[in-house]
Structure formats: C-alpha cells, structure tokens
C-alpha positions in Angstrom: 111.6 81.5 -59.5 109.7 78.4 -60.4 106.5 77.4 -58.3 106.9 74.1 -56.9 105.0 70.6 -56.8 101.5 71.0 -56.9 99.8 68.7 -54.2 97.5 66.7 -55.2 93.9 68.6 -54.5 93.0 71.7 -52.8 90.1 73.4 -51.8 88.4 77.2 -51.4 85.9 78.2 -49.6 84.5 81.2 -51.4 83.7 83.9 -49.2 82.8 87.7 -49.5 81.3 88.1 -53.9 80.0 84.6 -53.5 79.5 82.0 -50.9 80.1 78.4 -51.7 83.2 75.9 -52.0 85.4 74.9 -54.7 87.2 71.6 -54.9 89.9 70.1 -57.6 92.2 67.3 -58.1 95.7 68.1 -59.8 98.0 66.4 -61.8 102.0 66.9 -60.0 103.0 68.3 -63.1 100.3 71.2 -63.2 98.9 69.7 -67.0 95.7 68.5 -65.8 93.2 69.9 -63.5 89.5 69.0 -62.1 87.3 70.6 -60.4 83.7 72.0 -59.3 82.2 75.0 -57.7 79.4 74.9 -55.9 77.9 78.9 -54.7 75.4 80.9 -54.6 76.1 84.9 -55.6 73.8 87.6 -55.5 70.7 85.0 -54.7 71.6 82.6 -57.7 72.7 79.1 -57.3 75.5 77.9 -59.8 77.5 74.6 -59.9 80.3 74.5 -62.5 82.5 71.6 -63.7 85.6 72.1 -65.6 88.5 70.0 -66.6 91.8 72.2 -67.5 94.7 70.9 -70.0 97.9 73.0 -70.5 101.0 72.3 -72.0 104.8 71.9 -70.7 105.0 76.0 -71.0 101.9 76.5 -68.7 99.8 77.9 -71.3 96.1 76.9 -71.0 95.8 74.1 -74.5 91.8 72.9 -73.8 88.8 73.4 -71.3 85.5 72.0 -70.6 82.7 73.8 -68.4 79.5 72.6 -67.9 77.3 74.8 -65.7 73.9 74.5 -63.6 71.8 77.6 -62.3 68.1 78.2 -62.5 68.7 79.6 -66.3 69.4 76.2 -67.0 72.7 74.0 -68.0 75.1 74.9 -70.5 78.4 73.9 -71.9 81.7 75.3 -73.3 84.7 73.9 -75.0 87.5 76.1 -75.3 91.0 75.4 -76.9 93.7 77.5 -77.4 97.1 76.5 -79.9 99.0 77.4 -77.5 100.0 80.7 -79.1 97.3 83.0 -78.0 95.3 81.3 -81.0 91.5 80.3 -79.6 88.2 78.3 -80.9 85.2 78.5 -78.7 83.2 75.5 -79.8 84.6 75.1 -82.5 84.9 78.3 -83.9 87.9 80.9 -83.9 87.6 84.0 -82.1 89.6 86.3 -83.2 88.9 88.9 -79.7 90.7 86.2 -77.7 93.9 86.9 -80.0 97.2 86.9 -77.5 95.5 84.9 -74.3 97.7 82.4 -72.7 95.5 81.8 -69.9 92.0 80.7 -69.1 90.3 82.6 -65.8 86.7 81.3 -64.5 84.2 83.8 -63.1 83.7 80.5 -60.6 87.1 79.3 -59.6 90.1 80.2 -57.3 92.4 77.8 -59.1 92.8 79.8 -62.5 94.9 82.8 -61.0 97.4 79.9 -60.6 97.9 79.3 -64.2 99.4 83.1 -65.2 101.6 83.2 -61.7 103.0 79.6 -62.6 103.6 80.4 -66.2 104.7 83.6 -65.7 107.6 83.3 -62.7 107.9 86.7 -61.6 111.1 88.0 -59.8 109.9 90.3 -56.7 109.0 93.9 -58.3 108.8 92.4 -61.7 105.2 93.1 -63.5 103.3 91.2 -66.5 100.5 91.9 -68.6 98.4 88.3 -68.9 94.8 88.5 -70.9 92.9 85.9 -70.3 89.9 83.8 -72.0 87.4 84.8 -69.0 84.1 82.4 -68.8 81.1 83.6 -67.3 79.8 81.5 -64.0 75.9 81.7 -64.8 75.3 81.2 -69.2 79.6 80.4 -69.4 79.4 83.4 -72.1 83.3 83.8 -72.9 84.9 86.9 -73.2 88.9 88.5 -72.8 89.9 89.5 -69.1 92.9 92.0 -69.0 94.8 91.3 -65.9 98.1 92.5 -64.4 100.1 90.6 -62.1 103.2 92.5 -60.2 105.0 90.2 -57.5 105.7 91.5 -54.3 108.4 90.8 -51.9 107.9 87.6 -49.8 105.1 88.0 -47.8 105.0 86.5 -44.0 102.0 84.4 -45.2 103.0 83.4 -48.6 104.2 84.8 -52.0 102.4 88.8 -52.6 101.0 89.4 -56.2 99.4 92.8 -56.8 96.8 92.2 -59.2 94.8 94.4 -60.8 91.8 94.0 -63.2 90.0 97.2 -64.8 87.1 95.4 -66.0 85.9 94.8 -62.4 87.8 97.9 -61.0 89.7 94.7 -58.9 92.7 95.9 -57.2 94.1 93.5 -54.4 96.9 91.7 -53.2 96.6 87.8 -53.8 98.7 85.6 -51.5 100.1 82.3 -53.1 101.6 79.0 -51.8 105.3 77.9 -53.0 102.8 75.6 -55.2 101.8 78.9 -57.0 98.1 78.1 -55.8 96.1 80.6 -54.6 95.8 81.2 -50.5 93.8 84.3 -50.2 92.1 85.8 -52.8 90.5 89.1 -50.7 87.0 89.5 -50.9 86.4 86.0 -53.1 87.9 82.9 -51.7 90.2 80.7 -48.7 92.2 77.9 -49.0 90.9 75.1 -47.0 92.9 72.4 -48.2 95.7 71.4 -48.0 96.9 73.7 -45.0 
C-alpha cells in the first residue's frame, strides 16, 4: 500500500533519549524536506539543520547537515546515486555500499523515508541499511535496520523495527502519510494532529 500525501510540515517533540523539538517543511510529493532539531541529550545541547532530496523511487539522492553543540559546528554533504552508491564530501565510501536511505541520530522524520519507499503489506519484513549521521560531530556511519509491518493498528499503521546496533527493538506507529506518530522512547508528533 502506498503512503499517502504528505502535509505540508510536521513537528516532534522528542521525549525520553533526548529532550527537545523537531520541526520540517515538506514537499507534497515527499522529494524535498527541511528541517531542524533543537535538544539536549545526556547534558549536551545540539541544534541540527538538514535539507533532504530523494528521487521519484523514494531513495535518499543528497543531504546537507550542519550542526551546533559545545564541540563546535560542523557540516556534512552526503549524496547517494540512487543505487546504494554514496560520497561523503565528496569522496566514495565504499562501507555505505547498498544504502537507500539516510537516518539522523537527530530526527523523527527519517524513519519515514524506508516505510514510504518500502510499502510493506501487513506481516511483510524488509532489510533497509541506512547512511546513519551522528547528532553531536555528524560522523557518518551504516545503520542496519529491519522494518516488519504490522496489522492496522487502532492508532495508526504498526512497524516492528528493530536495530542491533542500539539493541532498539519497538513498535513505531505511522500516519497514512507514512510519517512517524510515536517513535517509543524518542519522539511525539505534535503537528499536524
């Protein structure tokens, strides 16, 4: 099942691993996104900015971050060919080989993009990697990550997800939008309702 519309902002409040609030404007078609995050996690401020591209497949084409936190500012350009091919300023890196999907340590938004590309059938299960960035220095890294849909959910659209890295197993709940409602133990949506 495709994901519908997306509107055109929304808004977390990030609760539980961080607290703070992310906000981003969205492009209808789900090509273009904006945003910022504003928190503070284990005693250290961090604001990040990112703008998101990806294609008419849903796969994650280019991203800019630019980050603030007592270490200082730092930014990161990331683009991908589209076929798991990746270049992190610039330069290939060969470890991000087979990502579709870019996921930020600092945002709610980016579980959207593998749900929206992916469209899962209830009890169907997916593999989707992703080129993970860092909230504090934006150091870049690969993120395996499973999503398995659930039945409909009163609430929203189920997703088991499950990342070893961070020993992260939950159930996310998504809009018909394929945007992210409750993500347990990191964010809210706030906006729209």
């Amino acid at each position: 099942m495709a994901p519908g519309p997306l509107p055109p902002f929304a808004a977390w409040r990030h609760v539980g691993a961080r607290e703070g609030f992310e906000v981003v404007f969205l492009q209808e078609d789900g090509r273009r996104a904006e945003g910022h995050t504003t928190a503070i996690e284990d005693g250290e401020p961090f604001s990040v900015g990112y703008t998101i591209e990806l294609d008419a497949r849903h796969r994650a084409r280019r991203a800019r971050i630019s980050a603030r936190s007592r270490r200082g500012t730092a930014t990161v350009r990331i683009d991908g060919d589209g076929e798991g091919g990746w270049r992190v300023n610039g330069r290939p890196v060969a470890g991000l080989d087979g990502c579709l999907d870019v996921d930020f340590e600092s945002s709610a938004l980016t579980n959207a993009f593998p749900v929206r590309r992916l469209g899962l059938a209830p009890g169907e299960q997916a593999e989707a990697p992703a080129v993970y960035v860092r909230a504090l220095d934006l150091a870049v890294e690969r993120l395996e990550q499973t999503y398995a849909r659930r039945p409909p959910l009163r609430s929203g659209e189920g997703y088991d997800y499950a990342c070893p890295a961070f020993d992260t197993r939950c159930t996310l709940v998504y809009d018909a939008a394929g945007l992210v409602l409750d993500y347990p133990g990191l964010a809210v949506r706030m906006a729209p309702p």
